[in-house]
TIFI-876994 format. One record per residue (C-alpha): residue number from 1; x, y, z. Coordinates in steps of 0.001 Angstrom, whole numbers. Layout:
TIFI-876994
k NUM u X v Y w Z
...
END
This chain:
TIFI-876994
k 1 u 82954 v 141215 w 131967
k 2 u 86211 v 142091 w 133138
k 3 u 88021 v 143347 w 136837
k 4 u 86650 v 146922 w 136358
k 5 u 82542 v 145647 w 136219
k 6 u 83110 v 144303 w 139950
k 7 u 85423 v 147342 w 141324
k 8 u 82377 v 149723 w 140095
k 9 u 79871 v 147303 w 141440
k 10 u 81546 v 148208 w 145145
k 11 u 82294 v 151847 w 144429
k 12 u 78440 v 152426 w 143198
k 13 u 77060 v 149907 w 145935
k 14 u 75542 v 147869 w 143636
k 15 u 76076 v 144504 w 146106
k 16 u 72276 v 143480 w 146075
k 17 u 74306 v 140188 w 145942
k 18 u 75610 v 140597 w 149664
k 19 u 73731 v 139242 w 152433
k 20 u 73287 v 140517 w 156045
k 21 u 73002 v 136961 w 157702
k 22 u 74599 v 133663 w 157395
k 23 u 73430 v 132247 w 153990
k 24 u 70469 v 129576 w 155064
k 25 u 71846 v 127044 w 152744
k 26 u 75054 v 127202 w 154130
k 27 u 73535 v 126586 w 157963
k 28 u 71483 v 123293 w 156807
k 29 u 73656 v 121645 w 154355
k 30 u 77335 v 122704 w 155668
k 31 u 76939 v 119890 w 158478
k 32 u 76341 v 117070 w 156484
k 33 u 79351 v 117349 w 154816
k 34 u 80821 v 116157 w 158159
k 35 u 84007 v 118111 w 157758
k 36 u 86667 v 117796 w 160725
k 37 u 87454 v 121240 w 162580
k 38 u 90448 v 122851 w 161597
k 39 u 89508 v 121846 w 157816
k 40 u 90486 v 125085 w 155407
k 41 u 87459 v 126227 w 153544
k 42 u 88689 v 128001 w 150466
k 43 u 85365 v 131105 w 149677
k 44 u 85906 v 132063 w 145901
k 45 u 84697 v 135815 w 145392
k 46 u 83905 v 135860 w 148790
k 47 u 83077 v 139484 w 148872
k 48 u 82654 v 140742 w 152503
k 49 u 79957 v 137344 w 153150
k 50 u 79443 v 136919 w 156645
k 51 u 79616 v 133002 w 155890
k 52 u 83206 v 133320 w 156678
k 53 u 82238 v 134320 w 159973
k 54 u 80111 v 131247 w 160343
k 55 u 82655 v 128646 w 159017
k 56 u 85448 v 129726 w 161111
k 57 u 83187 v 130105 w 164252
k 58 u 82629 v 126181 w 163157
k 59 u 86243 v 125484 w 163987
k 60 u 87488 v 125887 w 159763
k 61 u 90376 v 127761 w 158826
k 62 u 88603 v 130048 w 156128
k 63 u 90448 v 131310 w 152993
k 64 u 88501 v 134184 w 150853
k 65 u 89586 v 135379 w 147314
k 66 u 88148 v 138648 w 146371
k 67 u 88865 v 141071 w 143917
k 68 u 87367 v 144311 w 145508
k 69 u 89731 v 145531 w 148187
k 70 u 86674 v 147667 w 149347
k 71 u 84658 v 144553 w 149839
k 72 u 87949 v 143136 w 152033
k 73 u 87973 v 146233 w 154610
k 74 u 84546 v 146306 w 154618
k 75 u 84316 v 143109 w 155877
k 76 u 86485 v 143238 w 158442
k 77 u 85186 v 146596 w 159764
k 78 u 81774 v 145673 w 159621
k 79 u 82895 v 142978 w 161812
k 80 u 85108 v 144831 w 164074
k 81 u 87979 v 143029 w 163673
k 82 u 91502 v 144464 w 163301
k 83 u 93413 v 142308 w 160428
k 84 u 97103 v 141813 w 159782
k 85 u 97914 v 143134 w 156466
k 86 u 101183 v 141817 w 153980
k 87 u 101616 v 142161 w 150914
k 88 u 102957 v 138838 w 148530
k 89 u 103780 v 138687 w 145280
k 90 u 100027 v 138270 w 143516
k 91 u 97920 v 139435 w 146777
k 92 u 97205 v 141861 w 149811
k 93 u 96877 v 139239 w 152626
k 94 u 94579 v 140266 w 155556
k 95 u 94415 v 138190 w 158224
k 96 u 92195 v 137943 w 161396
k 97 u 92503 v 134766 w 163696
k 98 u 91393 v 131682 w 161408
k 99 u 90259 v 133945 w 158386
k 100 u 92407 v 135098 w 155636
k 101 u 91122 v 137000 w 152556
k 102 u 93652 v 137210 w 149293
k 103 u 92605 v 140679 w 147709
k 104 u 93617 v 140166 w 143986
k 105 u 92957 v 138446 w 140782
k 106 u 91321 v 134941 w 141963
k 107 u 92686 v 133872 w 138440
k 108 u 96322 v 134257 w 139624
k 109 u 96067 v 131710 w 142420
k 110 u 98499 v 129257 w 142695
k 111 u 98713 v 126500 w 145494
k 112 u 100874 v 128669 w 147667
k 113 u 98746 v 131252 w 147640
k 114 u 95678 v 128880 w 149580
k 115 u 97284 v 125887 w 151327
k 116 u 95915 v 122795 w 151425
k 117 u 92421 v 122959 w 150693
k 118 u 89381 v 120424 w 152396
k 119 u 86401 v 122154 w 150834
k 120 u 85227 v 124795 w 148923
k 121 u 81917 v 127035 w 149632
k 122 u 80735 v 128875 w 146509
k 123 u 77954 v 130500 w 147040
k 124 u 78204 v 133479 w 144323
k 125 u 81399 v 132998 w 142271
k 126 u 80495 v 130654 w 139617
k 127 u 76690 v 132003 w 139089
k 128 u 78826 v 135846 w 138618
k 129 u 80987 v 134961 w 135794
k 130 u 79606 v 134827 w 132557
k 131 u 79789 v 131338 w 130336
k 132 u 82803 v 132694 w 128220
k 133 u 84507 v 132381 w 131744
k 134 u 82938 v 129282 w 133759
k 135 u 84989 v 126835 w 132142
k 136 u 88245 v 128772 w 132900
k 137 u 86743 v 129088 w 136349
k 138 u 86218 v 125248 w 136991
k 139 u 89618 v 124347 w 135654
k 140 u 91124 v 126785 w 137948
k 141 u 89713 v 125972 w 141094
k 142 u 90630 v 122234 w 140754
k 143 u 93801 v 123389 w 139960
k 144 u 94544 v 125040 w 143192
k 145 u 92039 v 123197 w 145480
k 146 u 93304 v 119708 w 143825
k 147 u 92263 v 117958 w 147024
k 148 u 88962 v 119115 w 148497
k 149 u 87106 v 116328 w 149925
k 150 u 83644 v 118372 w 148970
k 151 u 82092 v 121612 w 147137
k 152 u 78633 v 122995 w 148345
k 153 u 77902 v 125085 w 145564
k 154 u 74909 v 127401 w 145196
k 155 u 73389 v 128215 w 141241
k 156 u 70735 v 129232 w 139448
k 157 u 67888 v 128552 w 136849
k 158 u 65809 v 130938 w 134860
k 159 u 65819 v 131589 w 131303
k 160 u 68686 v 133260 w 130065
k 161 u 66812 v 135470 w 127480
k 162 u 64897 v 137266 w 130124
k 163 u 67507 v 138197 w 132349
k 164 u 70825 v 139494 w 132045
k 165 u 73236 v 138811 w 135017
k 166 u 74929 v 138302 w 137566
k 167 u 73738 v 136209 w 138898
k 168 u 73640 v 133974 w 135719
k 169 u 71735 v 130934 w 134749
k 170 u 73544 v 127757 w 135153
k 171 u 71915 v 124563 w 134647
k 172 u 72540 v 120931 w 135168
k 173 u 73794 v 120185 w 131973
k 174 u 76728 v 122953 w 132069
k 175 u 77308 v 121542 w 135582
k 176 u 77914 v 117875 w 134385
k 177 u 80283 v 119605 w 131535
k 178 u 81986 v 121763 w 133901
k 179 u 82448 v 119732 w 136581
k 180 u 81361 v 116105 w 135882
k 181 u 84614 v 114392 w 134700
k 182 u 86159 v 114649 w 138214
k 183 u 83377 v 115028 w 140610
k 184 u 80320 v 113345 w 141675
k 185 u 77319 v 115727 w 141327
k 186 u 74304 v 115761 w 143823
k 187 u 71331 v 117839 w 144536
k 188 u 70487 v 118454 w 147641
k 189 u 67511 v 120712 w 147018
k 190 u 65677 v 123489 w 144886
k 191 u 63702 v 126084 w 145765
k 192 u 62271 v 129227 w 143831
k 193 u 64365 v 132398 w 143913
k 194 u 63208 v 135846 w 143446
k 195 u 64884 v 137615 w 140368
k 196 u 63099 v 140843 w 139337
k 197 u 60436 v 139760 w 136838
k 198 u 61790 v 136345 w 136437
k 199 u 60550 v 132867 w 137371
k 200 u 63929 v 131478 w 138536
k 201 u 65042 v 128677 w 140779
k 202 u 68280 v 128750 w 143288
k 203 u 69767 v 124989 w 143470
k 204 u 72238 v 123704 w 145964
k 205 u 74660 v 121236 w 145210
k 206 u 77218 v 119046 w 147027
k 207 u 79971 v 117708 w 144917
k 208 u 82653 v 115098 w 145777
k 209 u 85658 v 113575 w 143811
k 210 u 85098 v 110968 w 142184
k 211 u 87282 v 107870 w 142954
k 212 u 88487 v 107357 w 139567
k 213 u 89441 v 110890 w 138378
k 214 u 92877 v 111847 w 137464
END
């Protein structure tokens, strides 16, 4: 799956993925991860989610990395916002008040390129990329959000075999192998998800440093 897959995704409008409201998870779990305002949020793949909306209307500076410069405009459009555009050396920067969406590889990030980071909100980047990719994925967002007090981070379960993503299966066990020698990895709930023809479960999970990683 490379760049091109998610540029025709947005040029066909194949963005089932996208949602027209604030993700439900988001609303009830956000809060308990008792976040100060002014707290950057850092929204891998963000698309053109109206989550960033929510966070930053929650007092966050919000960060988005999307590939899909189509999803970007879109987003702010759809809004009716009017964003500052610049150009850096890895990214088109738009900017709107406390949001700021990188258009560009999210795989060329560097710590420059986000700021300091308090939390991350995946809700679709990880459960997009196939498995040849997650662990490339993990390592990278540590890398450049080294210091985010939590994650809430959305995935699924279904059996692989019967359906080919996105969204892809990712269970517990990939989790703890992905994620588990730095952070602390809790569910906070499970619920069934509809996939066409597929029993499949969505689960959300908070995740916090552990004290003793390095």
């Amino acid at each position: 799956m490379d760049a091109q897959f998610w540029h025709d995704c947005w040029k066909e409008r194949n963005i089932g993925f996208h949602q027209s409201d604030f993700n439900e998870n988001l609303t009830r779990y956000w809060p308990g991860l008792d976040l100060p305002e002014g707290s950057t949020v850092l929204v891998p793949l963000c698309g053109k989610t109206l989550d960033m909306i929510w966070l930053a209307k929650r007092g966050h500076r919000v960060v988005g990395l999307e590939l899909s410069r189509v999803a970007v405009t879109e987003f702010f459009d759809e809004c009716g916002i009017e964003p500052q555009i610049r150009k850096t050396e890895r990214y088109e920067v738009f900017r709107a008040g406390s949001i700021s969406i990188l258009c560009g590889d999210l795989f060329q990030a560097e710590l420059d390129d986000v700021g300091k980071v308090s939390a991350i909100f995946d809700r679709g980047a990880l459960v997009a990329l196939p498995e040849s990719m997650r662990k490339e994925y993990a390592k990278h967002i540590q890398k450049i959000a080294p210091e985010a007090e939590a994650t809430l981070l959305l995935t699924f379960e279904y059996d692989a075999a019967a359906y080919d993503g996105p969204p892809f299966s990712v269970d517990e066990a990939e989790l703890a192998a992905l994620f588990g020698d730095r952070c602390e990895i809790s569910l906070l709930d499970r619920h069934g998800f509809d996939l066409p023809g597929v029993e499949a479960s969505e689960a959300v999970i908070k995740m916090t440093p552990r004290t003793n990683s390095v």
